[in-house]
PDB file of N, CA, C and O in Angstrom:
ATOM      1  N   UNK A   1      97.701 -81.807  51.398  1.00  0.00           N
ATOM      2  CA  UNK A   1      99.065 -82.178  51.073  1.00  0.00           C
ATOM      3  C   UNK A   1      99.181 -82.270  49.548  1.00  0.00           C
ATOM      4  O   UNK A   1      98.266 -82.541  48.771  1.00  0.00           O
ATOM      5  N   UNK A   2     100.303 -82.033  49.287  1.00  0.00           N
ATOM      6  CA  UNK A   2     100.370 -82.087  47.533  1.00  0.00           C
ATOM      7  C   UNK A   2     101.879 -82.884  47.234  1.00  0.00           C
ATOM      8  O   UNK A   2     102.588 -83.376  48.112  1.00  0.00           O
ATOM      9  N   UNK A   3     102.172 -82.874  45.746  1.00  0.00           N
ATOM     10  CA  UNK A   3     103.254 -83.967  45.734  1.00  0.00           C
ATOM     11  C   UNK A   3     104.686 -83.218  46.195  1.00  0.00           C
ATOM     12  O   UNK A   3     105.795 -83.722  46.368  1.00  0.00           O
ATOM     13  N   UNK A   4     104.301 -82.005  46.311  1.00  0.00           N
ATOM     14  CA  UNK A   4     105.808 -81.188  46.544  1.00  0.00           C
ATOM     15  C   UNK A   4     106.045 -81.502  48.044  1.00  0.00           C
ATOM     16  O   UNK A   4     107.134 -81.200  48.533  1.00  0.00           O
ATOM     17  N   UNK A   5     105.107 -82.081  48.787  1.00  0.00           N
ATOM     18  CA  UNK A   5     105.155 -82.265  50.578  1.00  0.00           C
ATOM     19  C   UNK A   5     106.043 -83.671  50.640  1.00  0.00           C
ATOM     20  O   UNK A   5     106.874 -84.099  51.442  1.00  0.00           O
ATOM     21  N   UNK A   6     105.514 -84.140  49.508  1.00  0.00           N
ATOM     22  CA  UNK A   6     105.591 -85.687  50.240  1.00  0.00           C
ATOM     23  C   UNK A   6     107.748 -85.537  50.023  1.00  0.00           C
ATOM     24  O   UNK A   6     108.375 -84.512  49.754  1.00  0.00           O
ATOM     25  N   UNK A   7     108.280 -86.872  50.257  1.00  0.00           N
ATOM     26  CA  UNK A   7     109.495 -86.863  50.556  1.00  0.00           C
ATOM     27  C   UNK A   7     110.019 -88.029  49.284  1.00  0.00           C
ATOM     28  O   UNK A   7     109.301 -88.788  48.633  1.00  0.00           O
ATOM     29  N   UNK A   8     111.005 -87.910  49.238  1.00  0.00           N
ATOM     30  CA  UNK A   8     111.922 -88.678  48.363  1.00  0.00           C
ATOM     31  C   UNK A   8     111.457 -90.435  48.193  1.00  0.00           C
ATOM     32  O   UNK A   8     111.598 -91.007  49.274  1.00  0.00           O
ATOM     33  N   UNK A   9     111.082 -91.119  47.368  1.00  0.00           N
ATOM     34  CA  UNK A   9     110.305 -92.461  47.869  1.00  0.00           C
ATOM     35  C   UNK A   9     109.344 -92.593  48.154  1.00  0.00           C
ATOM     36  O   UNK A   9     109.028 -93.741  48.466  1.00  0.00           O
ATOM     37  N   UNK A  10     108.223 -91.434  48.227  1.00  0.00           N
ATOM     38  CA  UNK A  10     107.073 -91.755  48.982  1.00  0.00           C
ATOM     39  C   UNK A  10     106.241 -92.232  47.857  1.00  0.00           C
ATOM     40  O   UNK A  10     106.619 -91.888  46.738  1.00  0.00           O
ATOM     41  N   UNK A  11     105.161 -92.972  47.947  1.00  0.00           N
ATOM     42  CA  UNK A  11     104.438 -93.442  47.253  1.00  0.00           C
ATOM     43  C   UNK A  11     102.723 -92.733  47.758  1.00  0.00           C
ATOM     44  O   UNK A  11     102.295 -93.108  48.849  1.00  0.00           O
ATOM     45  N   UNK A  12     101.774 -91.659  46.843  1.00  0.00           N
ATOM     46  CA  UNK A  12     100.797 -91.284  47.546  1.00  0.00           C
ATOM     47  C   UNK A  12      99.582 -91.265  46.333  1.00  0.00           C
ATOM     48  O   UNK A  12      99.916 -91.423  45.158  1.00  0.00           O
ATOM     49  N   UNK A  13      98.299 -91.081  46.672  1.00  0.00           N
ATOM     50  CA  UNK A  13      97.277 -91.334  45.401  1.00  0.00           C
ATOM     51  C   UNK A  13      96.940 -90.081  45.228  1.00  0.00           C
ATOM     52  O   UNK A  13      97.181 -89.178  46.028  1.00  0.00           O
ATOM     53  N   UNK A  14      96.065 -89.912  43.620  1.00  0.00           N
ATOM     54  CA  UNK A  14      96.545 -88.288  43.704  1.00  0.00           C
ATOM     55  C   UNK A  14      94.393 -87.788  44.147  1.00  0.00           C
ATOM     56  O   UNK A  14      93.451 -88.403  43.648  1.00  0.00           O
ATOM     57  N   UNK A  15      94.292 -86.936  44.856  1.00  0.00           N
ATOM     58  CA  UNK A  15      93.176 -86.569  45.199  1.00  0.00           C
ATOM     59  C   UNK A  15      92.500 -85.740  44.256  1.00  0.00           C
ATOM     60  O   UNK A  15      91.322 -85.879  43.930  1.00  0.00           O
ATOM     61  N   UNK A  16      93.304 -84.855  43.822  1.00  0.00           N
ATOM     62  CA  UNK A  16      92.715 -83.977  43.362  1.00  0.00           C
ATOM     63  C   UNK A  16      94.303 -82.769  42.501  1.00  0.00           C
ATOM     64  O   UNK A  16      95.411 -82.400  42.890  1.00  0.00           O
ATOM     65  N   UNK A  17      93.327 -82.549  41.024  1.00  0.00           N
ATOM     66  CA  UNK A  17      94.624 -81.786  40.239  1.00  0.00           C
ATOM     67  C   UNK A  17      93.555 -80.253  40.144  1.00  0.00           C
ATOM     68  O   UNK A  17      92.397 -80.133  39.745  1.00  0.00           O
ATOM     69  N   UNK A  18      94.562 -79.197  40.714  1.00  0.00           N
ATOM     70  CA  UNK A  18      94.137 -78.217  40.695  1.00  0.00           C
ATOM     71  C   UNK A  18      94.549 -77.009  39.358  1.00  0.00           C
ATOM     72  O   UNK A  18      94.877 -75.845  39.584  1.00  0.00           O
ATOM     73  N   UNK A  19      94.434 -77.606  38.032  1.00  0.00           N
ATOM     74  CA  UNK A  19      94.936 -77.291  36.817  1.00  0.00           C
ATOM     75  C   UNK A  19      93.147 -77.333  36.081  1.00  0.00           C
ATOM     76  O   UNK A  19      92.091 -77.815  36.489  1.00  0.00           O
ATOM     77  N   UNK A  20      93.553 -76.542  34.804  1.00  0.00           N
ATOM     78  CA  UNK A  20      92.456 -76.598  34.088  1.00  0.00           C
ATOM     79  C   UNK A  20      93.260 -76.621  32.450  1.00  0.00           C
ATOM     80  O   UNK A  20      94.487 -76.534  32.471  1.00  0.00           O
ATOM     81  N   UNK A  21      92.609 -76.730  31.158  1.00  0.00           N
ATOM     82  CA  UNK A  21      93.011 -76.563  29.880  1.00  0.00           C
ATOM     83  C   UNK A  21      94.008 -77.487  29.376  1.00  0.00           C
ATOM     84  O   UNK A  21      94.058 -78.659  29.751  1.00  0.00           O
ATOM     85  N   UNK A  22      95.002 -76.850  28.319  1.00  0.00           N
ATOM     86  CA  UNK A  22      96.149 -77.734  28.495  1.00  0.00           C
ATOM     87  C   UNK A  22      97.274 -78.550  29.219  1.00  0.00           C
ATOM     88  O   UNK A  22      97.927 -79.544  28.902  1.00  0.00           O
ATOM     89  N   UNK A  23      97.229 -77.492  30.641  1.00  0.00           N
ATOM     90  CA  UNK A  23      98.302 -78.278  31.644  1.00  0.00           C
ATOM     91  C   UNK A  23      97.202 -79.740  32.165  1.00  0.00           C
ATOM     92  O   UNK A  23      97.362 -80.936  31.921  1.00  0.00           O
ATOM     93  N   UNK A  24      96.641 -79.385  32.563  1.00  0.00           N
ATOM     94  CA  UNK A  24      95.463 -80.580  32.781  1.00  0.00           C
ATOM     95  C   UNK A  24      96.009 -82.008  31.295  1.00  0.00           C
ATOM     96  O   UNK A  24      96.782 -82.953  31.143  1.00  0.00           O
ATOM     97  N   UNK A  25      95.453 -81.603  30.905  1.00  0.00           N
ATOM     98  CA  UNK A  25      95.004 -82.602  29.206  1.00  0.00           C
ATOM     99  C   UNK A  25      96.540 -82.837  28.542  1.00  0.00           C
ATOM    100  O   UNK A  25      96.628 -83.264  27.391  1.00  0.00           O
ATOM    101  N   UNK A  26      97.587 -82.570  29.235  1.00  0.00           N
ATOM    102  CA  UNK A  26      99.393 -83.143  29.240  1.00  0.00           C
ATOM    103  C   UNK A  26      99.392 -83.941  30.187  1.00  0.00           C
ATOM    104  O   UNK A  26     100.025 -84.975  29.978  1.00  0.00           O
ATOM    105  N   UNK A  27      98.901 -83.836  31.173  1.00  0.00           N
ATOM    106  CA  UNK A  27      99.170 -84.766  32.276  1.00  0.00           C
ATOM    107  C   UNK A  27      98.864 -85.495  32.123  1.00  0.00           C
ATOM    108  O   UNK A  27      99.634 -86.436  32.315  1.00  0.00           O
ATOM    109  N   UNK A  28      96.941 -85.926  31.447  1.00  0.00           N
ATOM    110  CA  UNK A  28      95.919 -86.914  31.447  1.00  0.00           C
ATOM    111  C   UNK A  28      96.583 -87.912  30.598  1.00  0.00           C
ATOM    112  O   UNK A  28      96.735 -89.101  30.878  1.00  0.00           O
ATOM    113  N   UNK A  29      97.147 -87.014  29.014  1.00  0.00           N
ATOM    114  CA  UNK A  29      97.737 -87.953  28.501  1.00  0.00           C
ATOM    115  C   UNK A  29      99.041 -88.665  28.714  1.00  0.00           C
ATOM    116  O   UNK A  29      99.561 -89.444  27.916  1.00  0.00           O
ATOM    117  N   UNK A  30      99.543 -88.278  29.980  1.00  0.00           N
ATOM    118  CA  UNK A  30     100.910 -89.166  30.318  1.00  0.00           C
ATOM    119  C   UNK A  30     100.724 -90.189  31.566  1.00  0.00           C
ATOM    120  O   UNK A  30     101.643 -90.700  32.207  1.00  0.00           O
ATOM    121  N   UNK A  31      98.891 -90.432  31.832  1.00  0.00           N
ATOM    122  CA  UNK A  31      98.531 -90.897  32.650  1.00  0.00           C
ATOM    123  C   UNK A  31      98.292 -90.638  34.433  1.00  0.00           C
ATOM    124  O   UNK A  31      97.552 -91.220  35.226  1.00  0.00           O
ATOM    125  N   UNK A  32      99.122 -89.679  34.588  1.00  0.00           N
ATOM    126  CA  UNK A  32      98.495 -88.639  35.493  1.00  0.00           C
ATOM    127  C   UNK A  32      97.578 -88.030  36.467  1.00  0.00           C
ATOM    128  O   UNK A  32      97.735 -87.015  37.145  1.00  0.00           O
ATOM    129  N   UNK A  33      96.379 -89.022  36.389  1.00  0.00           N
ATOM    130  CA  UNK A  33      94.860 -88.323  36.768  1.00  0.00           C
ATOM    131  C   UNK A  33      94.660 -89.276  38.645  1.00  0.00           C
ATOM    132  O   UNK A  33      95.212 -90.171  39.285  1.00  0.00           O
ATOM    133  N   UNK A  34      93.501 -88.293  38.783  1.00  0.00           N
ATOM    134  CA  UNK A  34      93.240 -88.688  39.849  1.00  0.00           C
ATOM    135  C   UNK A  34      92.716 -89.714  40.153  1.00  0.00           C
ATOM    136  O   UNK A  34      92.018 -90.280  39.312  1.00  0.00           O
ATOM    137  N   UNK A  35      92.865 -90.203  41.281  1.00  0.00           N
ATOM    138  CA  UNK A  35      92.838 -92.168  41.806  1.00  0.00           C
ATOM    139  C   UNK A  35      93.867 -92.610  41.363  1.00  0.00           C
ATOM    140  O   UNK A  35      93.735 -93.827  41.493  1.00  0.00           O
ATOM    141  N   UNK A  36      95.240 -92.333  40.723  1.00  0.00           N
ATOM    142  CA  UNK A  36      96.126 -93.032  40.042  1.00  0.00           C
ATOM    143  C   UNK A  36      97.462 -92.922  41.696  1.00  0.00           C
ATOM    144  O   UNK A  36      97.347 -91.824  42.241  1.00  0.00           O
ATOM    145  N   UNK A  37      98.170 -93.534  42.157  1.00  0.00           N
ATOM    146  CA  UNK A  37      99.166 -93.967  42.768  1.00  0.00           C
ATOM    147  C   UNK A  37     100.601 -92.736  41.821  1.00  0.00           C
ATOM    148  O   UNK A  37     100.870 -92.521  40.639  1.00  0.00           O
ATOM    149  N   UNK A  38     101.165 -92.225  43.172  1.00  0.00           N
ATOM    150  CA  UNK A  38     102.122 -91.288  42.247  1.00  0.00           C
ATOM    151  C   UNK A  38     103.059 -91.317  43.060  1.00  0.00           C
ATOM    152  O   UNK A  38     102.689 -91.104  44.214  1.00  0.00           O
ATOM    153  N   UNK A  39     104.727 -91.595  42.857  1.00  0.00           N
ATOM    154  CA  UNK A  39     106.119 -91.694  43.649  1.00  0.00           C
ATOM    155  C   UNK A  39     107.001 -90.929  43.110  1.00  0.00           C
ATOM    156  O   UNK A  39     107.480 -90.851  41.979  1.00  0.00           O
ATOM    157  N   UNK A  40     107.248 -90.010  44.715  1.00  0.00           N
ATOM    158  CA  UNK A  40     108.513 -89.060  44.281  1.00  0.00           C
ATOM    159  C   UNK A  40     109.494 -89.459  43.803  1.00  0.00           C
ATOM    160  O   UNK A  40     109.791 -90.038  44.848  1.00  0.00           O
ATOM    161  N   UNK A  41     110.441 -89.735  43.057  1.00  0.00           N
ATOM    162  CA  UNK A  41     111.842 -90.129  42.861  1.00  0.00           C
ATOM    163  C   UNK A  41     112.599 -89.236  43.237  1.00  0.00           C
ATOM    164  O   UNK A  41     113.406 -89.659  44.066  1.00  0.00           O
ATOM    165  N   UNK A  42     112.707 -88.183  43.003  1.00  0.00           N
ATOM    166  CA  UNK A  42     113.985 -87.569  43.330  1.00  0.00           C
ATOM    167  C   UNK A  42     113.677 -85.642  42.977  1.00  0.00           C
ATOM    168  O   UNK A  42     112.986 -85.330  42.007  1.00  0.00           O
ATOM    169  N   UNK A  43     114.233 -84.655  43.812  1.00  0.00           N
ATOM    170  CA  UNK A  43     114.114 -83.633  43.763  1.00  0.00           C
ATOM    171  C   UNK A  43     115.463 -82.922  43.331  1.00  0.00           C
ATOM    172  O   UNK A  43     116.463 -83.145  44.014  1.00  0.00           O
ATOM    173  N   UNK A  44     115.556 -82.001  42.135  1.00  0.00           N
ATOM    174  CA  UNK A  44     116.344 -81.043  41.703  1.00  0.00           C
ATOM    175  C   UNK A  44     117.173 -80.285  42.654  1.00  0.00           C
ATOM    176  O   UNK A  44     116.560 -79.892  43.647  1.00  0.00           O
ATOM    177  N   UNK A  45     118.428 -79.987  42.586  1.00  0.00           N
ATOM    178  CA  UNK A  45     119.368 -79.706  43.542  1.00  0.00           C
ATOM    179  C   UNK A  45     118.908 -78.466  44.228  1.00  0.00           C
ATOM    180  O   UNK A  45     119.441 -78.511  45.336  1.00  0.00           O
ATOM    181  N   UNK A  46     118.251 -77.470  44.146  1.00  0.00           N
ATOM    182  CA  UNK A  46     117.763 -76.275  44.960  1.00  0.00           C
ATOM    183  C   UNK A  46     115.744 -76.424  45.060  1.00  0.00           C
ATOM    184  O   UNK A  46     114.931 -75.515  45.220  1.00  0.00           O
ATOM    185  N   UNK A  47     115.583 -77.431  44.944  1.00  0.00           N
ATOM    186  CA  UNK A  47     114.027 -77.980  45.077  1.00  0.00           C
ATOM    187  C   UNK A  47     113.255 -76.921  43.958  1.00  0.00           C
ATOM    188  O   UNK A  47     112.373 -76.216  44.449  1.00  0.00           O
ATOM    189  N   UNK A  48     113.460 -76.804  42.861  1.00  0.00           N
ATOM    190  CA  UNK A  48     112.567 -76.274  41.308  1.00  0.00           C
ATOM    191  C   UNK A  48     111.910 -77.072  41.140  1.00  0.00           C
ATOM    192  O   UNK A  48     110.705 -76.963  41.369  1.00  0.00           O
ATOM    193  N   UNK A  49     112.465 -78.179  40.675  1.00  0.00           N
ATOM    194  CA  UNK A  49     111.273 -79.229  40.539  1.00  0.00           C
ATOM    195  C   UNK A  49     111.705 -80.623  41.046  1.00  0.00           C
ATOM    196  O   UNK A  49     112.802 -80.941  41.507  1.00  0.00           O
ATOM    197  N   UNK A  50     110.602 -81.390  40.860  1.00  0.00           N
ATOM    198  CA  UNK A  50     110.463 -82.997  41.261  1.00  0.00           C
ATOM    199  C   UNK A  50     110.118 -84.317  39.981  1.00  0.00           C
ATOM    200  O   UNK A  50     109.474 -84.196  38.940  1.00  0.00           O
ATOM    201  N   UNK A  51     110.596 -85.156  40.362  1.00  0.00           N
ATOM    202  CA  UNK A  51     110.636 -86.037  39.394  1.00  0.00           C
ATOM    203  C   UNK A  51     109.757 -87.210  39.578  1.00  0.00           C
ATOM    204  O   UNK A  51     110.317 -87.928  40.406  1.00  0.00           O
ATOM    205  N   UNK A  52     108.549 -87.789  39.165  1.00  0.00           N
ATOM    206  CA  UNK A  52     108.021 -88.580  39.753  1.00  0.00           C
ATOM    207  C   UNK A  52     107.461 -89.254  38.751  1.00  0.00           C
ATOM    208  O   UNK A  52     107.478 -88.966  37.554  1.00  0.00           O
ATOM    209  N   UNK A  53     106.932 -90.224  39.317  1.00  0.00           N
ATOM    210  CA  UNK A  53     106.369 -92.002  38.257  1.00  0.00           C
ATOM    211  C   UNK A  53     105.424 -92.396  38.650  1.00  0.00           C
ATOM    212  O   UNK A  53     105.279 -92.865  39.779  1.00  0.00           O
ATOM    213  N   UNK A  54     104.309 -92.258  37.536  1.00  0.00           N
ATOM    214  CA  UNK A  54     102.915 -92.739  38.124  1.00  0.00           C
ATOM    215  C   UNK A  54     102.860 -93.633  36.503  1.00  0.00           C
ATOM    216  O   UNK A  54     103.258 -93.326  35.379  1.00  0.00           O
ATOM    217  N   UNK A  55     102.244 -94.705  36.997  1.00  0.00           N
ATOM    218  CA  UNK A  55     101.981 -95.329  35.786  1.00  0.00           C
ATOM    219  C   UNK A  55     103.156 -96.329  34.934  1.00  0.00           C
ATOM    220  O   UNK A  55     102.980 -97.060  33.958  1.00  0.00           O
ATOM    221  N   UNK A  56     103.898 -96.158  35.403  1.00  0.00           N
ATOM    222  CA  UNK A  56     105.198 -96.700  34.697  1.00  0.00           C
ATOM    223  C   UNK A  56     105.581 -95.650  33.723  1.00  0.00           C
ATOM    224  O   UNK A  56     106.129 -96.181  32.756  1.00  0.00           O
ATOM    225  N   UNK A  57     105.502 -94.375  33.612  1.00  0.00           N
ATOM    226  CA  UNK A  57     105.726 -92.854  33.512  1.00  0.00           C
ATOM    227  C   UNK A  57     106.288 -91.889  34.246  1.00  0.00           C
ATOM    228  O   UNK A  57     105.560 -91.136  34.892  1.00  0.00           O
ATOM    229  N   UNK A  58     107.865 -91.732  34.272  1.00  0.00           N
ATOM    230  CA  UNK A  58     108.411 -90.823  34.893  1.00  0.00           C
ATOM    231  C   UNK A  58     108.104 -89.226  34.007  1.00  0.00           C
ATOM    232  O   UNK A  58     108.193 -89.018  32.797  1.00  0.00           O
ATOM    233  N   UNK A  59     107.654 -88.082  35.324  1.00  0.00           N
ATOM    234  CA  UNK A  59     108.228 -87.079  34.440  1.00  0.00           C
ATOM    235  C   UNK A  59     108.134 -85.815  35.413  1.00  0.00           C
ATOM    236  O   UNK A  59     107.387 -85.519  36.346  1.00  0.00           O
ATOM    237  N   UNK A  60     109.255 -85.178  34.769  1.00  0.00           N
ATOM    238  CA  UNK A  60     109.606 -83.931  35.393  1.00  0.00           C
ATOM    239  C   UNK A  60     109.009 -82.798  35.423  1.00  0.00           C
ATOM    240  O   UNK A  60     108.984 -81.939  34.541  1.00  0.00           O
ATOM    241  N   UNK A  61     108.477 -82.793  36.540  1.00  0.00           N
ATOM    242  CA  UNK A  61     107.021 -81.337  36.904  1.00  0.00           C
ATOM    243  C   UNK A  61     108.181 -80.285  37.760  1.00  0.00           C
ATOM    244  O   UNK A  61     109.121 -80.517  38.519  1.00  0.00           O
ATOM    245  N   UNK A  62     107.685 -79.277  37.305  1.00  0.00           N
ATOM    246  CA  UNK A  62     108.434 -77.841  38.308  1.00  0.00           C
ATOM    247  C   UNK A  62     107.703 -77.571  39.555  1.00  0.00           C
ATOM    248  O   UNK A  62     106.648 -78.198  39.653  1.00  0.00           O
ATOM    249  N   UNK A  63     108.030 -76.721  40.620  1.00  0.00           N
ATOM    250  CA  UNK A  63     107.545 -76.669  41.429  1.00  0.00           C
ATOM    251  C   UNK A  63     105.986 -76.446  41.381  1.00  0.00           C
ATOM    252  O   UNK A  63     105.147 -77.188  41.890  1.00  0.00           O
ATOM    253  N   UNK A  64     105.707 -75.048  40.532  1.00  0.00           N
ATOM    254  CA  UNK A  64     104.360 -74.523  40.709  1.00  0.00           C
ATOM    255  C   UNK A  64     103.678 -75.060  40.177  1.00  0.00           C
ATOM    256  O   UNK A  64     102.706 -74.377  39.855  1.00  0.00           O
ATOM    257  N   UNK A  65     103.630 -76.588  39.689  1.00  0.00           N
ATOM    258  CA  UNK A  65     102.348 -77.294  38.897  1.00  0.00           C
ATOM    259  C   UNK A  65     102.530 -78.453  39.900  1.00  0.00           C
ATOM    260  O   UNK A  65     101.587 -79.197  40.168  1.00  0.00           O
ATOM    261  N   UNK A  66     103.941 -78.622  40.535  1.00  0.00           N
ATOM    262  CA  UNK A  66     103.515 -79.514  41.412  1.00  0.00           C
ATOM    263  C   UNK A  66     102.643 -79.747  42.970  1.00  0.00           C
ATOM    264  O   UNK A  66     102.135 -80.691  43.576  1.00  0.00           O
ATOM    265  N   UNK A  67     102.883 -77.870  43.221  1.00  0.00           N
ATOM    266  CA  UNK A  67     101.479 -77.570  44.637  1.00  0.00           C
ATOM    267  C   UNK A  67     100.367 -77.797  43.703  1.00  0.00           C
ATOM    268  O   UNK A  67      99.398 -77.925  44.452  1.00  0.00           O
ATOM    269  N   UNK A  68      99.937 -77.924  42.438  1.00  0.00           N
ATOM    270  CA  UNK A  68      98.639 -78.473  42.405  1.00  0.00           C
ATOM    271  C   UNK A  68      97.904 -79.436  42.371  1.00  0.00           C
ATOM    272  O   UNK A  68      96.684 -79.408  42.212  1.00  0.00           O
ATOM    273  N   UNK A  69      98.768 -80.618  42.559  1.00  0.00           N
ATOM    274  CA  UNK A  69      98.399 -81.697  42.423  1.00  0.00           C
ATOM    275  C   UNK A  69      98.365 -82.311  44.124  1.00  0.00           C
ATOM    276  O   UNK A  69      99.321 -82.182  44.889  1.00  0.00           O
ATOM    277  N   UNK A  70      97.328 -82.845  44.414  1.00  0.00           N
ATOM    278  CA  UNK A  70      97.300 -82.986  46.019  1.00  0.00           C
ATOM    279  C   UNK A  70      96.987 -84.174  46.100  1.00  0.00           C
ATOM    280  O   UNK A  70      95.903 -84.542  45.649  1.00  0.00           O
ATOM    281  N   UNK A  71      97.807 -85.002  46.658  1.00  0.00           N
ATOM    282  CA  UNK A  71      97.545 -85.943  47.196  1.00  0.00           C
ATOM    283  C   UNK A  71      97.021 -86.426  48.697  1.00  0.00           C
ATOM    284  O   UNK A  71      96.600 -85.584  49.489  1.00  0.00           O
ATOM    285  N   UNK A  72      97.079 -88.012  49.077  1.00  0.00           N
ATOM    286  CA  UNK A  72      96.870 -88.539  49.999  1.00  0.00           C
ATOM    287  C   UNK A  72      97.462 -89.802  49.982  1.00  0.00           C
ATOM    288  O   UNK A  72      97.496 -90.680  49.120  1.00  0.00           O
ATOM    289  N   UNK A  73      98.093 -89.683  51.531  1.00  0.00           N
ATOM    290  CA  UNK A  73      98.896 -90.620  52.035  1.00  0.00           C
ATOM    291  C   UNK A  73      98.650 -91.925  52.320  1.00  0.00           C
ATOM    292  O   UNK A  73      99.541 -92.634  52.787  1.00  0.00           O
TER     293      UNK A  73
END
């Protein structure tokens, strides 16, 4: 499962980020990483991207970086 599965509100931990280089090392520094707790807020009107808050850090990921990030429920 990844964060693009989960639903509006859900609250899930992140397992595993399937990124390497800089997309990786943007995330880390906005707190991001795995074992961290991550909640959907809200999805873009034709589902592009998702908006979510881990950390007391909202931020807006697009779809295709968000199938890489996989969580658990």
């Amino acid at each position: 499962m990844n964060v693009f599965d989960l639903k509006q509100g859900e609250i899930a931990k992140i397992k595993r980020i399937d990124l390497s280089g800089g997309a990786l090392e943007r995330l880390s520094a906005l707190g991001i990483k795995v074992g961290e707790q991550v909640e959907v807020l809200s999805y873009s009107l034709f589902k592009g991207s998702v908006l979510i808050s881990c950390n007391a850090v909202r931020v807006g990921v697009r779809k295709p970086l968000a199938l890489k990030i996989e969580v658990v429920v």
